[in-house]
N, C-alpha and C positions, 0 to 999 in steps of 0.2 A: 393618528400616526401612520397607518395603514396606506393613507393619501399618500401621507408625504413619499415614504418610500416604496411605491411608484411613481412619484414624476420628481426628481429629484431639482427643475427648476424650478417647478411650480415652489418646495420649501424655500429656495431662496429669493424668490418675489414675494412668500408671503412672512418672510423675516424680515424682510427689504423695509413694506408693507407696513409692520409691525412697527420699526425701529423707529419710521420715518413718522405713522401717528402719533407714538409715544414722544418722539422729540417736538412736536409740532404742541402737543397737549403740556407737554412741560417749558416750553416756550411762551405761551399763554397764559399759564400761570405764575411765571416767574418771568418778568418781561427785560429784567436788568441780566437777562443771559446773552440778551444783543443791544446792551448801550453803548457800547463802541467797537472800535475795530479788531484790536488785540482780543475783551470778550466775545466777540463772535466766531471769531476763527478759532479761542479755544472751544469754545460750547458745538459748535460746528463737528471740527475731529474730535472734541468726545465721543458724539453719535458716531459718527464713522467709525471711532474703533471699537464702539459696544458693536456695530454691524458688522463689523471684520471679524471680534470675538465671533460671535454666533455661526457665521459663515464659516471660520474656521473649524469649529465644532462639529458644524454639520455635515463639512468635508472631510473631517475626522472619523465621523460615523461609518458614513460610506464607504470610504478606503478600509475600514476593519471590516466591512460586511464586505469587500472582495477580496479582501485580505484571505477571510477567512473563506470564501468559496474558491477561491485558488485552492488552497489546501485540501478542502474537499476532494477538490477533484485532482490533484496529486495524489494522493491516497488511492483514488480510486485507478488512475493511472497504473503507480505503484503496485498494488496488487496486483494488475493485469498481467502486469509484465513478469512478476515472479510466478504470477500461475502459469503464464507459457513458457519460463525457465522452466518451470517444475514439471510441465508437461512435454518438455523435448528430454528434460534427464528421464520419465519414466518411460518413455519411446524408445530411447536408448539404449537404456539398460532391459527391458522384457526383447531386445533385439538382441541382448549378448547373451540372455537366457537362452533364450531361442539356440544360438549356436551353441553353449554348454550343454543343453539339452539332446542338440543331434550329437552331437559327438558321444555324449553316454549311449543313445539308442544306435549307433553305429561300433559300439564295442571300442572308442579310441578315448587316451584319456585326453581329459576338458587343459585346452592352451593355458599359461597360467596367467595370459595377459587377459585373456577372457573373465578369468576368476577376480583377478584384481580389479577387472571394470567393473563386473558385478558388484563385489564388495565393496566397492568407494562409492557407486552411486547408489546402492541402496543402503548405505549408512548416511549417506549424503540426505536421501528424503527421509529414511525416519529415523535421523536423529536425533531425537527425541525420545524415543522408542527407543534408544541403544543406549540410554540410560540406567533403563530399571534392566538389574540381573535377569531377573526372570522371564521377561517379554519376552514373546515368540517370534520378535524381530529378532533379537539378539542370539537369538539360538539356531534360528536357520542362519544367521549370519555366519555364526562360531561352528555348523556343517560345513559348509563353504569354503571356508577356512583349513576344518581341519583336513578336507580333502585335498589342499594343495600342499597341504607336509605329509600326506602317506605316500610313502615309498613304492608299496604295489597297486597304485592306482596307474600312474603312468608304464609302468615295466610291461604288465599283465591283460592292463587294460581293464580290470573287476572294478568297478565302480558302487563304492556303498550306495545301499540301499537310501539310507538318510541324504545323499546330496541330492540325488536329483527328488524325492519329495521336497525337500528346502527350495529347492529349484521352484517349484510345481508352487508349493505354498508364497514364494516372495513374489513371484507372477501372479499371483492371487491380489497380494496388497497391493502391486500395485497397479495392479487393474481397481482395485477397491480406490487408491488414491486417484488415479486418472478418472474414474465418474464424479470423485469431487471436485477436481481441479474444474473440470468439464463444465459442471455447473456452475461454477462460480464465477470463469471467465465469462460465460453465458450473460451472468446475472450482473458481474461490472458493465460488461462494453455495450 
């Protein structure tokens, strides 16, 4: 089997091959398969369509084994492309940290469009993580958050202690997620 698919003519010269001995040994022994015209031309397209059968099968084969290495490598495509989606949102967003970040070590409070880019792309990658209550995604998240409804964050400019650690911790994961993504686009392409 192994032959065969590797040289994919070769199976159908050697079904060809096959059909045409078997018809030729079944002709021989049965000699009233060509005493006239009408029986020869059936006996004839019979073989033929037991060789069509076969051929067809066998081109059946093949097309499921590219069938399914398309898909393979759609898949592997696919992935590629959601790891560099995933890896321009955590570019992204450790770049809005970045700005949240100066603006707390500059004594100003953090823009709120800043906050909300934060928030929607790190709920965006571990979301997942923003399922369970108690994940420590969901709780630097709910920092985050709750620092763009304190009143004397913006007035005073006093910035809780817990936002910018949340800050400092989400730039952690996902720096933790971008050596995965890293790897693994590595390991597709």
């Amino acid at each position: 089997m192994a032959l065969f698919k590797q040289n994919d003519k070769l199976m159908h010269v050697v079904s060809f091959i096959i059909v045409l001995l078997l018809s030729i040994v079944i002709v021989i022994l049965e000699p009233s398969l060509l005493k006239d015209a009408p029986t020869s031309l059936g006996t004839i397209g019979s073989f033929a369509t037991a060789y069509g059968v076969i051929f067809a099968i066998l081109e059946l084969r093949r097309a499921k084994a590219a069938s399914q290495q398309a898909k393979d490598e759609a898949k592997k495509v696919f992935f590629a492309v959601t790891g560099l989606v995933t890896a321009r949102e955590i570019v992204e967003c450790q770049a809005t940290i970045q700005l949240a970040v100066a603006s707390i070590d500059e004594g100003k409070a953090i823009p709120s469009a800043v906050l909300c880019q934060v928030t929607r792309l790190y709920s965006q990658l571990f979301h997942k993580e923003m399922i369970d209550e108690h994940s420590t995604h969901r709780k630097n998240r709910s920092f985050i958050e709750s620092y763009s409804h304190n009143p004397n964050a913006s007035s005073n400019g006093a910035v809780p202690k817990n936002t910018k650690r949340a800050l400092i911790m989400i730039s952690s994961d996902l720096g933790q997620l971008q050596g995965a993504t890293k790897n693994f686009t590595e390991q597709v392409i």
